[in-house]
C-alpha positions as CSV (number, residue, x, y, z in Angstrom):
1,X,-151.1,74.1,85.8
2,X,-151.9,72.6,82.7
3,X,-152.0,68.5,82.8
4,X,-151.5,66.4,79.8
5,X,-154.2,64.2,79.6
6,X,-152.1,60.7,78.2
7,X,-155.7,58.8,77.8
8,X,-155.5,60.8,74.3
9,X,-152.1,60.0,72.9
10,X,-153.4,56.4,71.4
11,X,-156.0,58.4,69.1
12,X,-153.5,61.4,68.2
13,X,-150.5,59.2,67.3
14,X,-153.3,57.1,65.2
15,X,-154.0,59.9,63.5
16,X,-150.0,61.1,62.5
17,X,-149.6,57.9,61.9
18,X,-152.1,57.5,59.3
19,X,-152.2,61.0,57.6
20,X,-148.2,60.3,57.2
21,X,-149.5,56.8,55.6
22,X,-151.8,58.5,53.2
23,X,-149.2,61.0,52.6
24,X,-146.4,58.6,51.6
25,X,-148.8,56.5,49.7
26,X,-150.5,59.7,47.8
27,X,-146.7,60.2,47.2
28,X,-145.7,56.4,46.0
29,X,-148.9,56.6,44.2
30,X,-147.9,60.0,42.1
31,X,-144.5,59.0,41.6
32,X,-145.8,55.1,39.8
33,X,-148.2,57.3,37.8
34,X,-145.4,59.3,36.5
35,X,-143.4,56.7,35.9
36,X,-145.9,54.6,34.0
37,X,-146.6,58.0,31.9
38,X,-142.7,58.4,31.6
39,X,-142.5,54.2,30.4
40,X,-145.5,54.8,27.8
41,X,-144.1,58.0,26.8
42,X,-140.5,56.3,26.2
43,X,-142.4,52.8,24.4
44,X,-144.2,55.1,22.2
45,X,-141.0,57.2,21.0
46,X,-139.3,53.8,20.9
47,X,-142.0,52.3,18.7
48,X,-142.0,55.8,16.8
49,X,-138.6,55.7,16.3
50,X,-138.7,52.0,15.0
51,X,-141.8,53.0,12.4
52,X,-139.8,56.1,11.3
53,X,-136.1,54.3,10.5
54,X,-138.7,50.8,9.1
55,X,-140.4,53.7,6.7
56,X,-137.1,55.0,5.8
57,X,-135.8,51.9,4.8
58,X,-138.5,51.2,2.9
59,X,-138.2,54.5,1.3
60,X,-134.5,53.9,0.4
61,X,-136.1,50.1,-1.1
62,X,-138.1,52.2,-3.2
63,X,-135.8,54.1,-4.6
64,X,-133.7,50.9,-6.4
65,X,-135.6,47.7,-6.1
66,X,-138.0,47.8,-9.1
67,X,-138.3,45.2,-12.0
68,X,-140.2,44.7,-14.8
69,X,-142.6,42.2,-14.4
70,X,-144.7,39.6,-17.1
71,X,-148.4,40.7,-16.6
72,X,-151.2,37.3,-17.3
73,X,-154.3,37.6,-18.6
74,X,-157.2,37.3,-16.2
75,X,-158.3,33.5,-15.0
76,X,-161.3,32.4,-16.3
77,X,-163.3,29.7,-14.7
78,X,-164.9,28.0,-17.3
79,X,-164.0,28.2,-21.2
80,X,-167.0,26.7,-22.7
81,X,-169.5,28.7,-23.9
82,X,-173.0,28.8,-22.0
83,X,-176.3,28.2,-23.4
84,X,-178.1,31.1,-25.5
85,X,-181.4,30.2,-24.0
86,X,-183.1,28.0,-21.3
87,X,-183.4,24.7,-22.7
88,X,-187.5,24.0,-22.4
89,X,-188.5,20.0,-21.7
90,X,-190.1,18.5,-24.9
91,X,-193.9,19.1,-25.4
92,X,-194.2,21.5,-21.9
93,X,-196.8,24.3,-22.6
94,X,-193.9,26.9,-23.7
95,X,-196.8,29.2,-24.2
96,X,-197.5,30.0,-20.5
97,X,-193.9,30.2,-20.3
98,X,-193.6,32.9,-22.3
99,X,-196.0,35.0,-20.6
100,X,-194.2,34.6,-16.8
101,X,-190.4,34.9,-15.6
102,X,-191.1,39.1,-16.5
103,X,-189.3,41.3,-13.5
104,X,-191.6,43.6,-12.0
105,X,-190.0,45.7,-9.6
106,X,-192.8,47.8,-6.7
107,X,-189.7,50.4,-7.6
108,X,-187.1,50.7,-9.5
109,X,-183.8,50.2,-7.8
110,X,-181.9,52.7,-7.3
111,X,-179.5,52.0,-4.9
112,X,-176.7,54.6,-4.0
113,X,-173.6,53.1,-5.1
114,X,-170.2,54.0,-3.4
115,X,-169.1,56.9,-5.6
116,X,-172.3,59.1,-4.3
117,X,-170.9,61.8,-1.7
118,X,-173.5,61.5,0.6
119,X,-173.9,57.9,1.0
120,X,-171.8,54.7,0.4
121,X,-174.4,52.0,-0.1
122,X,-177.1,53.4,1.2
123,X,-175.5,54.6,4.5
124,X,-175.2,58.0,5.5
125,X,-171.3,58.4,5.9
126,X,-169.2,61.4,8.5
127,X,-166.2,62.1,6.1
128,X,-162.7,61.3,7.3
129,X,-160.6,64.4,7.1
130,X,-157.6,62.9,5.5
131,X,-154.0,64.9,6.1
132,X,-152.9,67.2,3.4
133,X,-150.6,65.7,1.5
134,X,-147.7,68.1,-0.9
135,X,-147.8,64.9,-4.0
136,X,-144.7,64.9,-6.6
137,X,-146.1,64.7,-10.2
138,X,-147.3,61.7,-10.8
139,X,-148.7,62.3,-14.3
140,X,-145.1,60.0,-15.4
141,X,-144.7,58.1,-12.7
142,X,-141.1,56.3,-11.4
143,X,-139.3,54.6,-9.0
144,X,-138.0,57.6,-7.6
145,X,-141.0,59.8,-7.8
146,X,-143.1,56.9,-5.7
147,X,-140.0,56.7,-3.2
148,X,-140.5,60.1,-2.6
149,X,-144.4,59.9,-1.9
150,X,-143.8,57.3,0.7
151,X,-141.6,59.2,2.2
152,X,-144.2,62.2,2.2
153,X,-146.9,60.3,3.8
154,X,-144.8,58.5,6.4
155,X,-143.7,62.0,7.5
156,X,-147.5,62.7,8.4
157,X,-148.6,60.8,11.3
158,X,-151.6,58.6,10.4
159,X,-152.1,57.0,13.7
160,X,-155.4,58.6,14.5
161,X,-156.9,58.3,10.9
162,X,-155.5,54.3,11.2
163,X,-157.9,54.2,14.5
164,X,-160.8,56.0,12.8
165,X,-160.8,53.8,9.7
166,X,-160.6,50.6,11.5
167,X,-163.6,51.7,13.6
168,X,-165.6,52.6,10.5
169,X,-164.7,49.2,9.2
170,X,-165.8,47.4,12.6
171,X,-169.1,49.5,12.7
172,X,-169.9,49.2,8.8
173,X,-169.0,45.5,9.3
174,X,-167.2,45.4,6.0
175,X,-165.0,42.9,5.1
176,X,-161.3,43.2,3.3
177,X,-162.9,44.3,-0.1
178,X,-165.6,46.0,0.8
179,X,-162.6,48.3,3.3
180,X,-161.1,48.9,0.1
181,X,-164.1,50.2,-1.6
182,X,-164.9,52.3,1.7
183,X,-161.5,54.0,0.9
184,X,-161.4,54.5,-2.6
185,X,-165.2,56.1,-1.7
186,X,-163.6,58.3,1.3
187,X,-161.0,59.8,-1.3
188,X,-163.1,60.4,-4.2
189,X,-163.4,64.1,-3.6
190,X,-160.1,65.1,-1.9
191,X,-158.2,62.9,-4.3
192,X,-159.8,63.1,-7.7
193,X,-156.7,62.6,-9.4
194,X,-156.9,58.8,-10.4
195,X,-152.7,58.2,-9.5
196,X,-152.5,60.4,-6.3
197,X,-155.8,58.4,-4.9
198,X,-154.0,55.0,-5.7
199,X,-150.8,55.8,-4.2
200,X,-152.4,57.3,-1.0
201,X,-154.7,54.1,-0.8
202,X,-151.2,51.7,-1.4
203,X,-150.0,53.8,1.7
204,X,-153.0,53.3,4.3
205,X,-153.8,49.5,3.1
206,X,-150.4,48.5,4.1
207,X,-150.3,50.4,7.5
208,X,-154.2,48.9,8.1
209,X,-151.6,45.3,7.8
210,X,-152.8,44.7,3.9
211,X,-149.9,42.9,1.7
212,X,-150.7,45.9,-1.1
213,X,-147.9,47.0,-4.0
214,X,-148.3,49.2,-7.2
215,X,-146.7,48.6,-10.6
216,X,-146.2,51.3,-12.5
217,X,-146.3,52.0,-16.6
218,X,-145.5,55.5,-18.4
219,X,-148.8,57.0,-17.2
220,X,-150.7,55.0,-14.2
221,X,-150.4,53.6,-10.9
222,X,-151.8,50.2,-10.6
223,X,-152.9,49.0,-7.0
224,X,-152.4,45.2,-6.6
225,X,-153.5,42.8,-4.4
226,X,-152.9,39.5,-3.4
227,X,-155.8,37.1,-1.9
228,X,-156.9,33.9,-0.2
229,X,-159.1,33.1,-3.0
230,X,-158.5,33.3,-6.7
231,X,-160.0,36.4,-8.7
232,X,-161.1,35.5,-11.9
233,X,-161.2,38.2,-14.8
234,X,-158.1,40.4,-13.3
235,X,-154.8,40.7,-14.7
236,X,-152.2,39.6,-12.5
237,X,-148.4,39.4,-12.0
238,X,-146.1,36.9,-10.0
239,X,-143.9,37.8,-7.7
240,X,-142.0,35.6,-5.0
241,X,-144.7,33.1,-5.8
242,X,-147.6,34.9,-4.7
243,X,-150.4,36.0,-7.5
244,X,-151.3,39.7,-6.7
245,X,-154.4,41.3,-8.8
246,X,-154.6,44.6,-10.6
247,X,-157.5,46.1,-9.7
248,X,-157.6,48.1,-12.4
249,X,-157.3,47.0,-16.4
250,X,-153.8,48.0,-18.1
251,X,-155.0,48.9,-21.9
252,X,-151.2,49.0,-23.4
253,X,-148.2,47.2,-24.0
254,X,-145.6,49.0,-22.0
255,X,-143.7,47.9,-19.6
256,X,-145.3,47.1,-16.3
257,X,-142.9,47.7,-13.1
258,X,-143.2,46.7,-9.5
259,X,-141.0,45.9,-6.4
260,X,-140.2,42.4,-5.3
261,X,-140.2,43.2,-1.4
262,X,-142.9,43.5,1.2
263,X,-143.4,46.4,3.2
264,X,-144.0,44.2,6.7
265,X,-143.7,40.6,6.8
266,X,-146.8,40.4,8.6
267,X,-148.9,42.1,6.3
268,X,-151.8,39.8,5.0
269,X,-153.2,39.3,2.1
270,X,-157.1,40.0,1.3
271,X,-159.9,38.2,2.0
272,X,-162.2,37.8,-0.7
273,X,-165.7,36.5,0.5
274,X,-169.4,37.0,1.1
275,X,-169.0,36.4,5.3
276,X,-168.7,40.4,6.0
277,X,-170.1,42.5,3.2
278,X,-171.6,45.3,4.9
279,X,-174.2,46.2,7.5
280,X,-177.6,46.2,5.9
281,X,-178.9,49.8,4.8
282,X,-182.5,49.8,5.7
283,X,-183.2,50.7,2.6
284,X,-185.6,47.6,1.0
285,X,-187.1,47.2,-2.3
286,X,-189.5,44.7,-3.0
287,X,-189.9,42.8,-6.1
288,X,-192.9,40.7,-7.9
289,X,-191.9,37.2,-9.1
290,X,-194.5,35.2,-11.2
291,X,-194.1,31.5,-11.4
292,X,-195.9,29.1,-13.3
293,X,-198.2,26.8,-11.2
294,X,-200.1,24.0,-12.7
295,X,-202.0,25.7,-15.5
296,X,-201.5,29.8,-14.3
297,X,-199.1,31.5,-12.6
298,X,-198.8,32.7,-9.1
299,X,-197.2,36.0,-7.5
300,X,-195.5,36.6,-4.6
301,X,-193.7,39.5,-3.1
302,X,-189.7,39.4,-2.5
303,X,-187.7,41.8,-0.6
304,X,-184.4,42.7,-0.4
305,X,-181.6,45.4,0.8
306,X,-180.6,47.4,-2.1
307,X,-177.5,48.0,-0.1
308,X,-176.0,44.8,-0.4
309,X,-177.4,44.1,-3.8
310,X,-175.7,47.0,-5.2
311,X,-172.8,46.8,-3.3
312,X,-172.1,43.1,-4.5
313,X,-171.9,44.3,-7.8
314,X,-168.5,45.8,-7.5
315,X,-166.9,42.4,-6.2
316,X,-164.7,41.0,-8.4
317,X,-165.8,37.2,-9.2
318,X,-164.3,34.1,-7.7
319,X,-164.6,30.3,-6.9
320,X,-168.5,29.2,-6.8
321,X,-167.9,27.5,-3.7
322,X,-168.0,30.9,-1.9
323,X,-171.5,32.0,-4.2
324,X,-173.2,28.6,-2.7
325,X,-172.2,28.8,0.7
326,X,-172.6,32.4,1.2
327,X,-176.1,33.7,3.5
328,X,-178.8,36.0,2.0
329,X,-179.1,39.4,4.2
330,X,-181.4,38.6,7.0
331,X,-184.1,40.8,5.1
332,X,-184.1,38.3,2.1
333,X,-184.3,35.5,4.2
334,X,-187.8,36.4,6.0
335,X,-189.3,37.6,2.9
336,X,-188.1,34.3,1.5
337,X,-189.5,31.9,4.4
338,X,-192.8,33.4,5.3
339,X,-193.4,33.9,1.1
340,X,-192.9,30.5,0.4
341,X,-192.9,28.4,3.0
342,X,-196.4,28.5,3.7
343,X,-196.6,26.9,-0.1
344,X,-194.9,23.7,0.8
345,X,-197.1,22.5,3.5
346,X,-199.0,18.8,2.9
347,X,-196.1,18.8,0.5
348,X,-194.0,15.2,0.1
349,X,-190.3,15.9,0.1
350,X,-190.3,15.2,-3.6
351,X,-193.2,17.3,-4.6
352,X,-191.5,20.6,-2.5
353,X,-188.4,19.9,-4.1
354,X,-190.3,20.7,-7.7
355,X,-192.1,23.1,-6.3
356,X,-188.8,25.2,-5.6
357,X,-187.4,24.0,-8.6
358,X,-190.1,24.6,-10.7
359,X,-190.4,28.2,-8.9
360,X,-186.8,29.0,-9.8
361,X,-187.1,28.1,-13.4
362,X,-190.1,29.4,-14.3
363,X,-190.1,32.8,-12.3
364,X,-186.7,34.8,-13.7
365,X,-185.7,35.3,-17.0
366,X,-183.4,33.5,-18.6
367,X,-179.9,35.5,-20.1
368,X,-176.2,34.8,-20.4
369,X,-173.8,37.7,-18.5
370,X,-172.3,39.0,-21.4
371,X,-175.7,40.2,-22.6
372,X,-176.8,42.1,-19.1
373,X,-173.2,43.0,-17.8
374,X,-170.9,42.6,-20.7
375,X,-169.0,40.1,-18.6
376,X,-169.0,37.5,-16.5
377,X,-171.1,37.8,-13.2
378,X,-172.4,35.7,-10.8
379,X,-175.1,36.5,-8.8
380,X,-176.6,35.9,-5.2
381,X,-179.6,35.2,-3.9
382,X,-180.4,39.5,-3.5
383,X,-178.9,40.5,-6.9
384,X,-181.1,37.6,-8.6
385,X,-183.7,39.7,-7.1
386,X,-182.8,43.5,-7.9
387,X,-181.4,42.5,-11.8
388,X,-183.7,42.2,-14.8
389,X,-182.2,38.0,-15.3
390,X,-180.3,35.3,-14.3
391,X,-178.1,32.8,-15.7
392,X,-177.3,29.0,-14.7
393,X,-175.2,29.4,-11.5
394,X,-177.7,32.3,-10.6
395,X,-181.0,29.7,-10.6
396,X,-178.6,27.2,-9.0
397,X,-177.3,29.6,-6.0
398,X,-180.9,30.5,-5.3
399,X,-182.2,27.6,-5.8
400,X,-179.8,25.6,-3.2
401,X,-180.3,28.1,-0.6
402,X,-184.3,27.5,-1.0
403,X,-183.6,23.8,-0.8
404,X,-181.2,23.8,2.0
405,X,-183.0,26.8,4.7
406,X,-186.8,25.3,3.8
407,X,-186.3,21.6,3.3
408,X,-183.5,20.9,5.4
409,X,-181.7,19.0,3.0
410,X,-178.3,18.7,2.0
411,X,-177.3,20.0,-1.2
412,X,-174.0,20.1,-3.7
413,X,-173.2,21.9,-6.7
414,X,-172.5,20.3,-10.2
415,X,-170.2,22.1,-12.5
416,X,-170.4,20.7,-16.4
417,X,-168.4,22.1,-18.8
418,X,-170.7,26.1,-19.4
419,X,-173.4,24.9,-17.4
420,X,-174.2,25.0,-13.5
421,X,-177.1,23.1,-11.7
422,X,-177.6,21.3,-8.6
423,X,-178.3,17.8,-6.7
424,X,-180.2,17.3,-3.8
425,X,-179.9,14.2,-1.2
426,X,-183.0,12.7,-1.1
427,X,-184.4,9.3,-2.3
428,X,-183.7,7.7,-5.6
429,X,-186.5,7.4,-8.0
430,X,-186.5,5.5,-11.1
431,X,-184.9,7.0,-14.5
432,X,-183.5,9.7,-11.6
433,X,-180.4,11.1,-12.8
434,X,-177.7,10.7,-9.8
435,X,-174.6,11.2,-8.7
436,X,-172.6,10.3,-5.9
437,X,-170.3,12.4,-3.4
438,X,-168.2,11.5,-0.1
439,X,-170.6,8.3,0.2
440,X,-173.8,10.5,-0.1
441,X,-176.2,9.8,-3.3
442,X,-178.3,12.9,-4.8
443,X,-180.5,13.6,-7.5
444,X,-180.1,16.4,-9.5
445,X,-182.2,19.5,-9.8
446,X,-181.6,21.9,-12.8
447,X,-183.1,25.3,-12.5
448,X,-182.1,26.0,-16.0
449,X,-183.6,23.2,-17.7
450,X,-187.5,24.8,-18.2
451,X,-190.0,22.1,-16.8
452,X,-188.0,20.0,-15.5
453,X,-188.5,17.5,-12.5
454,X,-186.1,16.5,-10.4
455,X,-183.8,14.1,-11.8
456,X,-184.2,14.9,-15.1
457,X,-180.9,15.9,-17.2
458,X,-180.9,18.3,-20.0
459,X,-179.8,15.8,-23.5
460,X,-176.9,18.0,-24.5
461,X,-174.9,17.4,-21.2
462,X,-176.3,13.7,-20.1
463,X,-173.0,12.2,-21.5
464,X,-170.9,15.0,-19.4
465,X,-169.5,14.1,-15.6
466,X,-169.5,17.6,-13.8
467,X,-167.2,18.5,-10.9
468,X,-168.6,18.9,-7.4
469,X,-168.7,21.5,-5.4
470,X,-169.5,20.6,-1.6
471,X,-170.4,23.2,0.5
């Protein structure tokens, strides 16, 4: 006769007990799963749904809401003419002059600009494969003809391409601009056709949360922008009191039509600045600057990314303020500190402040933008390096960053009418031109004015009070 042995029922009904446990909680476990795939499946739909009848909305906008509006010329930030050459201080030995400030370059500069396939400023670039897209003709565009393009891409999904773009952007570490360029570079070769490219790059700026339109004229798309800073030198129109930018120059006198509306409310507008301009290539050139020093001239060796000096090229210009308080690449800045520092040691504050100053004048050459770009053009500290010359705000950009990484002073920009220079705090000497600024006194420093000291004014703008910029 078989005997139950009851000393074992405690372990056994343990053991029911807990594979039931397990089994109901593997169950629960499943079934939350599910429905949290179910809930994110339904949220997306929703939030599909909600972009599809927002897009077709905007689609039917398209279709009506489009006026003709007054196009302005271009700002400019400063009417009076600059100076055709570096003023020179009476009876200084012009003659050494003469023979210094030459660019020497160890190479030319070639750096890749945007529109190469292969790289965009100097970086090696995977292409983004970009949807196909069935385009009306947009050789005479319309109202109805750009409706009707919307309405093409938002039937593509661009969710993924959205993702991929914003991760280029965070890796290149480009700012709003340079994203922009990075676009217009990424469609070059599947969207040669100038119109198409524009109306495709409208479309993705405003999904990447951009405040983009485009005006229209018998033949082109423009792509405008609004921005946080003023743009000076672009055409521009007005709409519900906000100032957006061509970005590209209308050469007629047809009418020039846009929509009055805002594709999403919380789109932003651009960000015009030198904080994020992109990650440094790696690829350095290094350049030979000859300055005077006492009676012959010295050399030393400058480098800098011919990435970022190129790529500054193509932004447009704005306010000084951003030129002055904006931070060489950290290539620049070690070539700049161990080249010169080194120079200013057993140096009084006011001798190392002419040393710089006298270093800045004496070691670039002297000419106005309109004779080495055709326009307008202010440089930083690396494109003072890669181009052939400099101008007034050029010397004075350069100059303040000097002053302000190796002397650890403070400094302000001085803005007479056609002319830029500086002013450092530091003490007050006799016959010292100085000015005054939020209860701080400095002395000005022109890197313009050829053999100067600090202090000294040029005579053509002693009777002039500049504006100051603080930075």
């Amino acid at each position: 006769m078989n005997v139950l042995d009851t000393r074992a029922l405690p372990c056994t009904l343990f053991i029911i007990i807990s594979l039931t446990f397990s089994i109901i909680q593997t169950t629960n476990a499943s079934s939350l799963d599910d429905d949290w795939k179910a809930f994110q499946q339904t949220e997306n739909q929703l939030f599909n749904d909600f972009r599809s009848e927002h897009d077709k909305a905007f689609t039917q906008f398209l279709e009506e809401h489009w006026e003709e509006f007054d196009l302005f010329q271009g700002k400019t930030r400063d009417v009076t003419p600059k100076l055709p050459k570096a003023p020179v201080v009476k009876n200084w030995i012009t003659s050494i002059y003469d023979k210094i400030g030459q660019t020497i370059f160890k190479e030319e500069p070639k750096a890749k600009n945007y529109k190469d396939s292969r790289f965009f400023f100097g970086h090696q670039i995977n292409p983004i494969q970009f949807p196909s897209i069935d385009f009306p003709d947009l050789n005479h565009p319309n109202n109805k003809k750009l409706a009707q393009t919307w309405k093409q891409f938002s039937n593509i999904d661009h969710e993924r391409t959205i993702q991929e773009l914003s991760r280029h952007k965070k890796n290149l570490r480009l700012g709003d601009w340079g994203l922009y360029l990075y676009l217009d570079y990424l469609l070059q070769d599947q969207l040669p056709a100038e119109n198409q490219r524009i109306s495709y790059l409208w479309f993705l700026l405003n999904k990447m949360n951009y405040d983009v339109k485009v005006a229209y004229d018998k033949t082109q798309i423009f792509l405008m922008i609004p921005s946080d800073q003023t743009i000076y030198g672009k055409s521009f129109v007005e709409i519900k009191q906000v100032t957006y930018y061509m970005l590209k120059t209308k050469t007629d006198q047809s009418p020039l039509l846009s929509y009055p509306g805002k594709y999403s409310k919380n789109n932003q507008s651009f960000v015009v600045d030198f904080k994020n301009i992109i990650k440094p290539s790696g690829q350095k050139k290094s350049r030979d600057l000859n300055y005077k020093e006492g009676n012959s001239t010295t050399k030393i060796e400058l480098d800098f990314d011919t990435g970022i000096s190129a790529m500054l090229n193509y932004y447009p210009q704005i306010d000084l303020v951003h030129y002055f308080s904006a931070q060489p690449d950290e290539t620049t800045i070690q070539s700049l500190r161990s080249q010169i520092s080194t120079k200013l040691k057993g140096l009084s504050e006011r001798e190392s402040i002419n040393y710089l100053l006298n270093l800045t004048q004496t070691g670039f050459t002297y000419a106005k933008d309109q004779q080495q770009f055709g326009e307008e053009n202010y440089l930083l500290t690396e494109e003072s390096l890669l181009y052939q010359a400099n101008d007034c705000e050029d010397r004075s950009i350069f100059l303040a960053w000097l002053i302000k990484d190796l002397l650890e002073l403070r400094v302000i920009g001085l803005d007479f009418p056609g002319h830029i220079a500086i002013a450092v705090e530091t003490k007050k000497e006799t016959n010292d031109w100085h000015i005054s600024s939020n209860g701080r006194s400095y002395v000005l420093a022109d890197p313009t004015y050829i053999g100067a000291k600090a202090g000294m004014i040029m005579p053509s703008i002693k009777n002039e009070i500049p504006k100051v910029i603080n930075f």
